[in-house]
py3Dmol code that shows the C-alpha trace and the ligand (Angstrom):
import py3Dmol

protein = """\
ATOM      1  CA  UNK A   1       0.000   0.000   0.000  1.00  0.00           C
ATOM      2  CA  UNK A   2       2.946   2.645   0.485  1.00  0.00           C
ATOM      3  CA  UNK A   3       4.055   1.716  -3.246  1.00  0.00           C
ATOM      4  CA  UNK A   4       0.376   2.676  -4.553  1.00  0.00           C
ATOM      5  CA  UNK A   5       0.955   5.968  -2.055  1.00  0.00           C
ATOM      6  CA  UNK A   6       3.818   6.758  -3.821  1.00  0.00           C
ATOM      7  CA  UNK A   7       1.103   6.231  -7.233  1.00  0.00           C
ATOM      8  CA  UNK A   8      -0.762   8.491  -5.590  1.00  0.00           C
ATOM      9  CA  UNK A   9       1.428  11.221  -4.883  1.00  0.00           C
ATOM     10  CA  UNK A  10       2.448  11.050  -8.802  1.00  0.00           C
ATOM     11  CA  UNK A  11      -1.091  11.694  -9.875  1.00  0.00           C
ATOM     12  CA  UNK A  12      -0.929  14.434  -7.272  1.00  0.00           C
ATOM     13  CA  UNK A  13       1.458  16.449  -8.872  1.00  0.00           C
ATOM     14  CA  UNK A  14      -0.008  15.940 -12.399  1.00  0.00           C
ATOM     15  CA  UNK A  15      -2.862  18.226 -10.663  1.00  0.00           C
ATOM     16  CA  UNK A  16      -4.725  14.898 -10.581  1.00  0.00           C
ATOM     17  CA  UNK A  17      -7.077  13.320  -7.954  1.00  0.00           C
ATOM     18  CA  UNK A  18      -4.405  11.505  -5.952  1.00  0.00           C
ATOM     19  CA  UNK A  19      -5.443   7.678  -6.612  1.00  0.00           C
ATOM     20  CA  UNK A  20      -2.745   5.405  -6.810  1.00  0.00           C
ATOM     21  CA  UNK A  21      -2.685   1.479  -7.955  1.00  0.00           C
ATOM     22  CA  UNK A  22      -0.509  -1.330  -8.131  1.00  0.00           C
ATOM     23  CA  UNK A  23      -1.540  -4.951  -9.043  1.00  0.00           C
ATOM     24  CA  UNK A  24       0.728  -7.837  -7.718  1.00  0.00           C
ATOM     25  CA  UNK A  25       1.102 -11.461  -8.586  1.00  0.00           C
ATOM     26  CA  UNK A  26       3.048 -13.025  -5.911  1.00  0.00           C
ATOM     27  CA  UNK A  27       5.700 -10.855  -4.657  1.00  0.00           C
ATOM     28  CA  UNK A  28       5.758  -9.013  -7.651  1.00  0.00           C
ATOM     29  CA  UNK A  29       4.489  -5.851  -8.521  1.00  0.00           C
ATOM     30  CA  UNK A  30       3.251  -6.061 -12.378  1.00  0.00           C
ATOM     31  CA  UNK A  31       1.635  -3.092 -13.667  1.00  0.00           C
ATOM     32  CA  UNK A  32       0.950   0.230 -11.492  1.00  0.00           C
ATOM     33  CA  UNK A  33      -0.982   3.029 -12.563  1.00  0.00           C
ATOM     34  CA  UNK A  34      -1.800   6.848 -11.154  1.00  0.00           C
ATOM     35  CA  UNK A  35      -4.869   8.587 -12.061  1.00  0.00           C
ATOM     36  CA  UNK A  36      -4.737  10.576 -15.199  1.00  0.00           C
ATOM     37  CA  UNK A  37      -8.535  11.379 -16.763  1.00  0.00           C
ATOM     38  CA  UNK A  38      -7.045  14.656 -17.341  1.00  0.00           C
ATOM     39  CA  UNK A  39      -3.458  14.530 -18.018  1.00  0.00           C
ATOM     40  CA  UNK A  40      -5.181  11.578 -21.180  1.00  0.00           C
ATOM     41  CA  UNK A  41      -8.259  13.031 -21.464  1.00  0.00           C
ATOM     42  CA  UNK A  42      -9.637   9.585 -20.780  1.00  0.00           C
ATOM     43  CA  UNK A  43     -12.931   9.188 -18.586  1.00  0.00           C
ATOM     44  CA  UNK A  44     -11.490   5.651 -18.176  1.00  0.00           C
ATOM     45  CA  UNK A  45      -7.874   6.576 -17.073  1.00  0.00           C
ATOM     46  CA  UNK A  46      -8.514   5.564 -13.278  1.00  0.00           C
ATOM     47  CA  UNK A  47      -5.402   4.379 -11.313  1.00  0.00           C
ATOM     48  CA  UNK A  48      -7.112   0.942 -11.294  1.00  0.00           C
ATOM     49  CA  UNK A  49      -7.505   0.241 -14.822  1.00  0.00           C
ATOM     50  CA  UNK A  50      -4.365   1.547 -16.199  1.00  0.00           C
ATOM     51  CA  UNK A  51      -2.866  -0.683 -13.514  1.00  0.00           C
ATOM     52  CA  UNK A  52      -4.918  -3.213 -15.052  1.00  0.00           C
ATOM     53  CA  UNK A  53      -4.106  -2.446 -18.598  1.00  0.00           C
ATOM     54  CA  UNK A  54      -0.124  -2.822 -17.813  1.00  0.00           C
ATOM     55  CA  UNK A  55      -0.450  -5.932 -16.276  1.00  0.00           C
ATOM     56  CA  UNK A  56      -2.332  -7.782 -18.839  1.00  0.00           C
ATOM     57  CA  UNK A  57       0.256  -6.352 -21.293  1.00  0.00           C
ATOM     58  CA  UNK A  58       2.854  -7.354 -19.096  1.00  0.00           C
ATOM     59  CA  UNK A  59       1.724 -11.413 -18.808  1.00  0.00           C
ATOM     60  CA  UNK A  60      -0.200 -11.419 -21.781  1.00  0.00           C
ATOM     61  CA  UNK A  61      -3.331 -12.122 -20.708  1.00  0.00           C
ATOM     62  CA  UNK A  62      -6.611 -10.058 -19.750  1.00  0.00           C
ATOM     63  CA  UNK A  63      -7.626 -12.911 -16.949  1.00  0.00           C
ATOM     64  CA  UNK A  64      -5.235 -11.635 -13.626  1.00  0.00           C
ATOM     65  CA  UNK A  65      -5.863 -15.058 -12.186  1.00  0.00           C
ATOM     66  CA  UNK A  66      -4.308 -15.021  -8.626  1.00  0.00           C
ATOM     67  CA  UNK A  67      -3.352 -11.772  -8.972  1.00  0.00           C
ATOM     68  CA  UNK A  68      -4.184  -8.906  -6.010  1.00  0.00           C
ATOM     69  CA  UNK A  69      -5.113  -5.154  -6.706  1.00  0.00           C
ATOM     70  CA  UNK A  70      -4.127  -2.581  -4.215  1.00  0.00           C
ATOM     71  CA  UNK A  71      -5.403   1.059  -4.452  1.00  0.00           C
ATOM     72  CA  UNK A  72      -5.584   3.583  -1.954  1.00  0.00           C
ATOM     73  CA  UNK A  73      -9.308   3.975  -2.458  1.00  0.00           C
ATOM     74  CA  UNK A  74     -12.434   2.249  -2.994  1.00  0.00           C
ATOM     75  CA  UNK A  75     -12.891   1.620  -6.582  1.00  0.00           C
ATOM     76  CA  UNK A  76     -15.975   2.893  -7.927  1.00  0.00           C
ATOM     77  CA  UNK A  77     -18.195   0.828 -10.486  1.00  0.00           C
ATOM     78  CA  UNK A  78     -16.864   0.972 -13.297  1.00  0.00           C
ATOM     79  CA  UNK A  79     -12.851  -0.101 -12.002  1.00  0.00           C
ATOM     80  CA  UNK A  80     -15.083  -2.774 -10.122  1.00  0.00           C
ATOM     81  CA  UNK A  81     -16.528  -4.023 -13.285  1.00  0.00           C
ATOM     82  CA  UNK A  82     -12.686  -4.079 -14.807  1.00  0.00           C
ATOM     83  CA  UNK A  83     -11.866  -5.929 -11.655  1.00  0.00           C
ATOM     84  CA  UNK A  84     -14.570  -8.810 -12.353  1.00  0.00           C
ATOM     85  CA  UNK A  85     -13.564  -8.994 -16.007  1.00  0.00           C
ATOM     86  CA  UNK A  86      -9.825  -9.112 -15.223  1.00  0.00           C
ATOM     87  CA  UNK A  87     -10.826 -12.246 -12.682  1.00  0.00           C
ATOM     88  CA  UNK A  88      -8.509 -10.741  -9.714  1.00  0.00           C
ATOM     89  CA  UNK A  89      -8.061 -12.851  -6.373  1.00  0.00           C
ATOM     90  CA  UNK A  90      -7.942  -9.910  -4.191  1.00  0.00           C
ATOM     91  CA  UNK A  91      -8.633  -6.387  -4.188  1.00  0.00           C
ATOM     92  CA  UNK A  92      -6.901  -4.560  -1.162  1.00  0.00           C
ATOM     93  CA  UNK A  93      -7.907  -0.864  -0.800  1.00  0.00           C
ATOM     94  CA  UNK A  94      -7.309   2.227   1.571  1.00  0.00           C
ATOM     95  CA  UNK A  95      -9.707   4.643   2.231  1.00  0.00           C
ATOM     96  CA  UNK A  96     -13.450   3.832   1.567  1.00  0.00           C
ATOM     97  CA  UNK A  97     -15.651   6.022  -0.716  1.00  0.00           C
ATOM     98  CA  UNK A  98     -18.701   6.882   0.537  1.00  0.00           C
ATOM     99  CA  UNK A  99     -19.946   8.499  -2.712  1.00  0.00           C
ATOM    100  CA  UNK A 100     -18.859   6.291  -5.492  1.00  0.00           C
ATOM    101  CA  UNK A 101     -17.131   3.149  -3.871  1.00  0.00           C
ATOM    102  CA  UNK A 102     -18.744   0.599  -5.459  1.00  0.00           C
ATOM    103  CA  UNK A 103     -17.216  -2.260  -3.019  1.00  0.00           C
ATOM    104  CA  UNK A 104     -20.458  -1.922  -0.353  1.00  0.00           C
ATOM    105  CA  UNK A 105     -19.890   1.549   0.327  1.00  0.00           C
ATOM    106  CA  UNK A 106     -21.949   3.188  -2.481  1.00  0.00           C
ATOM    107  CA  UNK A 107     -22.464   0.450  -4.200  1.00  0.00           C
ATOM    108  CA  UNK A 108     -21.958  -3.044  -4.139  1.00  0.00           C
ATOM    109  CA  UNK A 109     -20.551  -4.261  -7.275  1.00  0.00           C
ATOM    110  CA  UNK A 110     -18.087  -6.418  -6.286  1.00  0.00           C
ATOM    111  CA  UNK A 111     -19.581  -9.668  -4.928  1.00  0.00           C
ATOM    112  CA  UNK A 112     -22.908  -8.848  -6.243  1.00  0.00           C
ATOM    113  CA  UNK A 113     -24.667 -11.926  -5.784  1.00  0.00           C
ATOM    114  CA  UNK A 114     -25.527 -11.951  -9.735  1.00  0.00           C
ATOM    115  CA  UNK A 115     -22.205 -12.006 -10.488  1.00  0.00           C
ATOM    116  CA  UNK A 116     -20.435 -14.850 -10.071  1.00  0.00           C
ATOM    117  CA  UNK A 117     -16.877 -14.112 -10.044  1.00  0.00           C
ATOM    118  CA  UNK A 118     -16.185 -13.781  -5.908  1.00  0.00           C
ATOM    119  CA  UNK A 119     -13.182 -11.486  -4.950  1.00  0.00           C
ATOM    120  CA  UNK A 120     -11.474 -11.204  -1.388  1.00  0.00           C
ATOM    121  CA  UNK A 121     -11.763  -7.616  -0.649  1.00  0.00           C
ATOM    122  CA  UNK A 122      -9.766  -5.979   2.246  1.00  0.00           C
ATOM    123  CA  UNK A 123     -10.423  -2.554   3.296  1.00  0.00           C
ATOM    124  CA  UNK A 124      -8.882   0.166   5.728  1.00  0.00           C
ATOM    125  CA  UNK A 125      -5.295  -0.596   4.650  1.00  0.00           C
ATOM    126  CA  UNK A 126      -3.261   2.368   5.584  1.00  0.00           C
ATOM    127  CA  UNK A 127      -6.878   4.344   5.381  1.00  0.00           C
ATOM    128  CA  UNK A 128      -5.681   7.357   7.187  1.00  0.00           C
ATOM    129  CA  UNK A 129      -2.970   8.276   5.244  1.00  0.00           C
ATOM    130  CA  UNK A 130      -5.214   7.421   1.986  1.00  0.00           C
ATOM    131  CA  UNK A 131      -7.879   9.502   2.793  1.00  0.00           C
ATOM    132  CA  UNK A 132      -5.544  12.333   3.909  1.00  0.00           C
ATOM    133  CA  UNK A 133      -3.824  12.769   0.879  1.00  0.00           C
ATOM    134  CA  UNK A 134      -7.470  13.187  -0.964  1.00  0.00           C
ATOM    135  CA  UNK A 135      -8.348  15.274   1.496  1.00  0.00           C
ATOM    136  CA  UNK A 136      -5.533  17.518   1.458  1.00  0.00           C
ATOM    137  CA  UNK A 137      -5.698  17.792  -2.030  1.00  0.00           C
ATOM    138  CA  UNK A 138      -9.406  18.892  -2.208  1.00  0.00           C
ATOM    139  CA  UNK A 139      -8.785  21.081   0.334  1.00  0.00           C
ATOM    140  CA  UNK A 140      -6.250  22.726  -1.644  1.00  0.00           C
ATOM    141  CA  UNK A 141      -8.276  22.849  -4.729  1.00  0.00           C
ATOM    142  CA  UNK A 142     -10.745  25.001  -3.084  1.00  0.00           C
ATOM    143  CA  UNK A 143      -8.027  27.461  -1.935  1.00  0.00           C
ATOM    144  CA  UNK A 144      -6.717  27.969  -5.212  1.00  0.00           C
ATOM    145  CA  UNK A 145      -3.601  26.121  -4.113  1.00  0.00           C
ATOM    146  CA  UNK A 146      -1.295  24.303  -6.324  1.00  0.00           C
ATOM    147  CA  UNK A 147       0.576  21.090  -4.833  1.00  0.00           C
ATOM    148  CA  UNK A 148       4.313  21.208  -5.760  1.00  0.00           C
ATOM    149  CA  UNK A 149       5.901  18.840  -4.104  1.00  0.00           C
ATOM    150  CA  UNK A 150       7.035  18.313  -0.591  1.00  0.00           C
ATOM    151  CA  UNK A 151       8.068  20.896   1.690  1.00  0.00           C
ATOM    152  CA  UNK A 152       7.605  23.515  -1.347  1.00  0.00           C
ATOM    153  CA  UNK A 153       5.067  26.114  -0.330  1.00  0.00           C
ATOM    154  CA  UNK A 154       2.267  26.444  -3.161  1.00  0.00           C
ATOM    155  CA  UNK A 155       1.433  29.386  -5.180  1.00  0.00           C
ATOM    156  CA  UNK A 156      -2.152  30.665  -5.446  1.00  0.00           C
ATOM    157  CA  UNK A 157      -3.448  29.843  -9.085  1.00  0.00           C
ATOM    158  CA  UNK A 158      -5.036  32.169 -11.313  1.00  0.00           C
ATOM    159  CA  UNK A 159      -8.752  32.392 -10.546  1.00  0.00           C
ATOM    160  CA  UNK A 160      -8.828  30.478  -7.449  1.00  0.00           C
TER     161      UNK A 160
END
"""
ligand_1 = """\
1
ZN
Zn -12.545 3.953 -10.794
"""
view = py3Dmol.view(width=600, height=400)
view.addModel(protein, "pdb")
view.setStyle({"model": 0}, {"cartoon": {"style": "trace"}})
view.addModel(ligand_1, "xyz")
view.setStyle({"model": 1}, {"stick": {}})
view.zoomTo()
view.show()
C-alpha cells in the first residue's frame, strides 16, 4: 500500500485526484498506474484500470488469475466491473468512498450476488494516510492552491 501511495502522490502532482494502484502477482508488482482522466483526457484513465491495462500487457493475458489489486481507495463501479472482467483474487484498498465506492460503500458491485466471479476484498489498509492525501488535495483545490511537491510552499493559481 505505500508503493500505490507513492502512485498516488504522482497523480498528485499531475494536478490529478491523488489515486494510486498497483496490481501484484506473488511478490511481484506487475503493472501500477496513477490517475490521469485529465493529463489523457480519458474518462477511463482511473489508477485501477491503467494498472490493469499494464499488467495484462505485461503477462499477456486479460484474466489476472491469482493476482491482487491494491489502491488507496475504494474503486468505484466501473474499475469494479474491470476488476470482475480481469478475474482478480484480491482487491486490497485504503480509504473507503462513501460516494462512489462501489465495493459496499456506495455500491456493491463487487460480490454482487448476480455475479459470479467472488473477490477477497480488504479494506482500511493504511486508510488514514489514503484519505488524507485526498483530502488535502481537495482542500487545496478550493483554496486555489497548487501542490508542488514536498516541503515547497504552493502558489495561489489564477482564478482560485
Ligand atoms: Zn474507478
Amino acid at each position: 500500500m505505500r508503493r500505490a501511495l507513492r502512485e498516488a502522490r504522482k497523480a498528485e502532482l499531475q494536478g490529478e485526484v491523488p489515486v494510486g494502484a498497483l496490481v501484484v502477482q506473488g511478490e511481484k508488482v506487475v503493472g501500477r498506474g496513477h490517475n490521469r482522466p485529465l493529463g489523457l483526457s480519458d474518462p477511463s484513465a482511473h489508477a485501477e484500470i491503467l494498472a490493469l491495462r499494464r499488467a495484462a500487457k505485461k503477462l499477456g493475458n486479460y484474466r489476472l488469475k491469482g493476482c491482487d489489486l491494491y489502491v488507496t481507495i475504494e474503486p468505484c463501479a466501473m474499475c469494479a466491473g474491470a476488476i470482475v472482467q480481469a478475474r482478480l483474487r484480491r482487491v486490497v484498498y485504503g480509504a473507503p468512498d462513501p460516494k462512489a465506492g462501489a465495493c459496499g460503500s456506495a455500491l456493491a458491485v463487487l460480490n454482487h450476488p448476480k455475479v459470479n466471479h467472488r473477490v477477497e476484498v480488504v479494506c482500511g489498509v493504511l486508510a488514514e494516510e489514503c484519505a488524507a492525501i485526498l483530502r488535502e488535495f481537495f482542500r487545496r483545490r478550493r483554496i486555489g492552491v497548487r501542490y508542488q511537491g514536498p516541503g515547497v510552499r504552493g502558489q495561489k493559481t489564477k482564478g482560485g
